[in-house]
C-alpha positions as CSV (number, residue, x, y, z in Angstrom):
1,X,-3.4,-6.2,-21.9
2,X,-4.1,-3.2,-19.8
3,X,-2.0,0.1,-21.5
4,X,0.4,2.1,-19.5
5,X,-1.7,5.2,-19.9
6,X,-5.2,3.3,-18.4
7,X,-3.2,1.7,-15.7
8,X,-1.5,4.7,-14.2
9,X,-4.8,6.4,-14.3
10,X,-6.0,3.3,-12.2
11,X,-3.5,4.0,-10.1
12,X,-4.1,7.9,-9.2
13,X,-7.4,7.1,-7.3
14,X,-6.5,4.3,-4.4
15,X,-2.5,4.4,-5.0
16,X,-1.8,7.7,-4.5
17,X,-4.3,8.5,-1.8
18,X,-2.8,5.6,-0.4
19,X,0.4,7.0,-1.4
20,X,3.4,8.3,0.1
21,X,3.0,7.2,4.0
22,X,4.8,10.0,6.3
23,X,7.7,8.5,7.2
24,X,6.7,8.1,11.4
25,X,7.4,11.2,13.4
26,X,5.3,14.1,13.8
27,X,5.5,16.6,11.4
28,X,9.1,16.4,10.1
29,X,8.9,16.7,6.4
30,X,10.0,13.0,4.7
31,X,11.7,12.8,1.3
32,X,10.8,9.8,-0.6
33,X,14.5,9.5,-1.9
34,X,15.1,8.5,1.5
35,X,12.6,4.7,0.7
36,X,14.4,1.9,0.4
37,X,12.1,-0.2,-2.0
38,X,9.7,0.1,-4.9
39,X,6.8,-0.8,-6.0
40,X,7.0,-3.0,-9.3
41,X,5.5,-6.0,-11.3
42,X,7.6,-8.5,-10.5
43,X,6.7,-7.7,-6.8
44,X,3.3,-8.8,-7.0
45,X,4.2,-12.0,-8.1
46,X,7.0,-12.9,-5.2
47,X,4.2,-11.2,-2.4
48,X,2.0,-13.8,-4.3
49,X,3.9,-17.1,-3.9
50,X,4.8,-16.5,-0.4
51,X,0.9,-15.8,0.6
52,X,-0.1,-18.9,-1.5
53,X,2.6,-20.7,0.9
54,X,1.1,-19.4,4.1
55,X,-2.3,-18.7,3.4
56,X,-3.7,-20.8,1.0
57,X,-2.0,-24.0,0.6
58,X,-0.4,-23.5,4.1
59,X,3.0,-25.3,3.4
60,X,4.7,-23.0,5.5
61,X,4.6,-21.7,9.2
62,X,5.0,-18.4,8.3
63,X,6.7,-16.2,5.5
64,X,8.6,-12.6,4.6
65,X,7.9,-10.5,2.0
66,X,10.0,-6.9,1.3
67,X,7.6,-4.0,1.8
68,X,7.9,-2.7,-1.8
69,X,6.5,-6.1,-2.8
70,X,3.9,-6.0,-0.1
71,X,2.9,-2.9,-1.6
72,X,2.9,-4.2,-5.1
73,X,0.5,-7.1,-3.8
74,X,-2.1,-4.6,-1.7
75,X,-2.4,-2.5,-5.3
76,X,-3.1,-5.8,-7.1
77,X,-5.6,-6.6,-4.6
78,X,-7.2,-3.3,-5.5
79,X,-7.4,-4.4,-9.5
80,X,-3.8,-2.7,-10.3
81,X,-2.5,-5.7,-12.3
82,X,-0.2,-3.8,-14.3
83,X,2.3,-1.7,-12.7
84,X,3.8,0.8,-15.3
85,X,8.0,0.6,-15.2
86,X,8.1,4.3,-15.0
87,X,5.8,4.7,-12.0
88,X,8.7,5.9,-9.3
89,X,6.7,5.2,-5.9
90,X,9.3,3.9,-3.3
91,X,8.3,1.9,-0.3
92,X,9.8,1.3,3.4
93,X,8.4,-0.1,6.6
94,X,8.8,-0.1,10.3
95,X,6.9,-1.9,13.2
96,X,3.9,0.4,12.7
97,X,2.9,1.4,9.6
98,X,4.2,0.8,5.8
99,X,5.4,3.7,3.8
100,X,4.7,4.8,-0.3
101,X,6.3,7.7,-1.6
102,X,7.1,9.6,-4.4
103,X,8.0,13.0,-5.8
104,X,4.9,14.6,-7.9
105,X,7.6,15.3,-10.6
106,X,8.8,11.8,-10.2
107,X,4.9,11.0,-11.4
108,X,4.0,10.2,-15.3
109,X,1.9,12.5,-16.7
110,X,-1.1,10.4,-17.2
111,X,-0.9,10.3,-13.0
112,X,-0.7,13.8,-12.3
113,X,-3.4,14.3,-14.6
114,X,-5.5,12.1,-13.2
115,X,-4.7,13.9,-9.5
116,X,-6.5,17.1,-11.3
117,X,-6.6,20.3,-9.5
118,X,-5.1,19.0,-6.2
119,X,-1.3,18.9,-7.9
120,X,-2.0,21.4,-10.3
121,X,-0.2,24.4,-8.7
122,X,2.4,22.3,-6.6
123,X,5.9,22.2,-8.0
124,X,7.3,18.8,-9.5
125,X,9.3,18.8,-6.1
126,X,6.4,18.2,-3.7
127,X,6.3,15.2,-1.6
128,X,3.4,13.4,-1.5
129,X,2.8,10.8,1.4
130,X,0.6,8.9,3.8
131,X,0.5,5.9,5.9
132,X,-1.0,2.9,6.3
133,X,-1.2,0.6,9.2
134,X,-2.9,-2.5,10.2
135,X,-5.5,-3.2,12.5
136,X,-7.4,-7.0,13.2
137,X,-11.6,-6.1,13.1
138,X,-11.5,-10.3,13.8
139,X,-9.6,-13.5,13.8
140,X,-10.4,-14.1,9.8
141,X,-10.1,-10.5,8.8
142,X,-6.8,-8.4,8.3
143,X,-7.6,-4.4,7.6
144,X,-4.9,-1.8,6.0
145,X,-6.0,1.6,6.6
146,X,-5.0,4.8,5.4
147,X,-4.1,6.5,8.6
148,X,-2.6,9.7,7.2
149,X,-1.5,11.6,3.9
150,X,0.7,14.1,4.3
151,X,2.0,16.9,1.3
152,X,5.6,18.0,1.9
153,X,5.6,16.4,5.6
154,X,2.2,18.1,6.9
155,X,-0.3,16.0,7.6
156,X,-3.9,17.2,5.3
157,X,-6.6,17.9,7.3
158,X,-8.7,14.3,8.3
159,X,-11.9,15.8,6.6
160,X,-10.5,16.8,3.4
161,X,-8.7,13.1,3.6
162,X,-12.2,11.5,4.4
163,X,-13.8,13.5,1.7
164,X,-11.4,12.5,-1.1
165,X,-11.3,8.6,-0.5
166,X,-15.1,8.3,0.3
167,X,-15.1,9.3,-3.6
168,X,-11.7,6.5,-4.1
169,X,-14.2,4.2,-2.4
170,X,-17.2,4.6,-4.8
171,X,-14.2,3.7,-7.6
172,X,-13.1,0.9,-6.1
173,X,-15.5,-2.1,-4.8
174,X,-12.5,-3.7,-2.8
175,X,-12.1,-1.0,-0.6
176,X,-14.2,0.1,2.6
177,X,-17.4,2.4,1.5
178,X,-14.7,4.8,2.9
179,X,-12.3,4.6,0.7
180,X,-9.5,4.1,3.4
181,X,-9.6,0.4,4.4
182,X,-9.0,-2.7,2.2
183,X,-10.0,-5.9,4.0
184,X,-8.1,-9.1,3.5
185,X,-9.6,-12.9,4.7
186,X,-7.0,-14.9,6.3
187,X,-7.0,-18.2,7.7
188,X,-8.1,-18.2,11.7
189,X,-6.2,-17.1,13.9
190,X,-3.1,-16.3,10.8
191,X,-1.4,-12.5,11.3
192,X,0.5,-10.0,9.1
193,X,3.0,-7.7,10.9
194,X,4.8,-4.9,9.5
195,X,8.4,-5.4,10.4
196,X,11.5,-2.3,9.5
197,X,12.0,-3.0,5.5
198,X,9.5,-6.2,5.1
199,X,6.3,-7.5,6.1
200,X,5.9,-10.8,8.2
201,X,2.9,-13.4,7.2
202,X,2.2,-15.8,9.9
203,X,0.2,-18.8,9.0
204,X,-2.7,-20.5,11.6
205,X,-1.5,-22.3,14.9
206,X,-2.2,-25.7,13.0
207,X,0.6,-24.9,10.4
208,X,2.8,-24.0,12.6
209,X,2.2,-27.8,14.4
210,X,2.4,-29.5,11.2
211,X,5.6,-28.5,10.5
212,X,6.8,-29.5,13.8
213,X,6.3,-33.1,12.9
């Protein structure tokens, strides 16, 4: 079994570039307190059933899953199979995007460790965040990108973003060569929209009819 120590170091590289999407709205600062959900073990395996459902075995027309959990899925999709009990990463949602974050004191050690000489000077009360939103590249294919990362509400500078996750991206095969997009296969013509505090899973147009029957 994977040790807490190894798996929050997994974790630095895609979740916490991934981590802590700006609440939407310009540039007013966001405090992670202010997340609804969390990120935790059990989450990946409720996200889990209710794909299976809709995806995979296609029992239902279409599924809800709470936006921590979603998150908790997208991390295990990355390799993260063990979430550590003390990671504190809180998660929300709107119609646009889904939202990670977390204080850097609110971080294990291990974590801000592995984050190096970007953290190293912050204090523990800096908010790290970012956001991710969905886009469809084609009928089969569902994308999450990393839109933004912000530290204390300001949005880093795209370059230095691109820069940091092209490296997250050479770690980790199941993201883009970028770093800032994880692709997911879906069943044709099935959707995922982000919905305030959850995240809708909509099953093909031929699941839909067979539960109409």
């Amino acid at each position: 079994m994977t040790s807490v120590s190894h798996a929050v170091r997994r974790l630095a590289g895609p979740a916490f570039a991934i981590l802590a999407l700006g609440w939407p709205g310009a540039l007013r600062p966001v405090s992670a307190q202010t997340l609804p959900d969390s990120v935790t073990q059990g989450g990946i395996t409720r996200a889990s059933a209710v794909v299976d459902a809709v995806f995979v075995d296609k029992l239902l027309p279409e599924g809800t899953v709470g936006a921590g959990d979603w998150a908790s899925y997208l991390m295990a999709r990355l390799g993260i199979v063990t979430i550590p009990r003390n990671l504190k990463v809180r998660v929300g949602s709107d119609s646009a995007r889904v939202t990670i974050g977390s204080t850097l004191g609110e971080l294990p050690p291990e974590a801000q460790a592995a984050l190096g000489p970007l953290v190293a000077m912050m204090p523990p009360t800096t908010q790290l965040a970012g956001e991710i939103t969905v886009r469809r590249p084609n009928r089969e294919v569902v994308q999450f990108y990393l839109e933004t990362v912000r530290v204390n509400g300001v949005p880093l500078p795209d370059g230095l973003v691109a820069t940091v996750m092209m490296d997250v991206g050479r770690q980790y095969p199941a993201l883009s060569r970028s770093g800032r997009s994880l692709y997911v296969q879906v069943p044709l013509d099935a959707d995922v929209r982000f919905l305030p505090g959850n995240v809708r899973l909509i099953g093909p147009p031929d699941t839909a009819s067979r539960g109409m029957r």
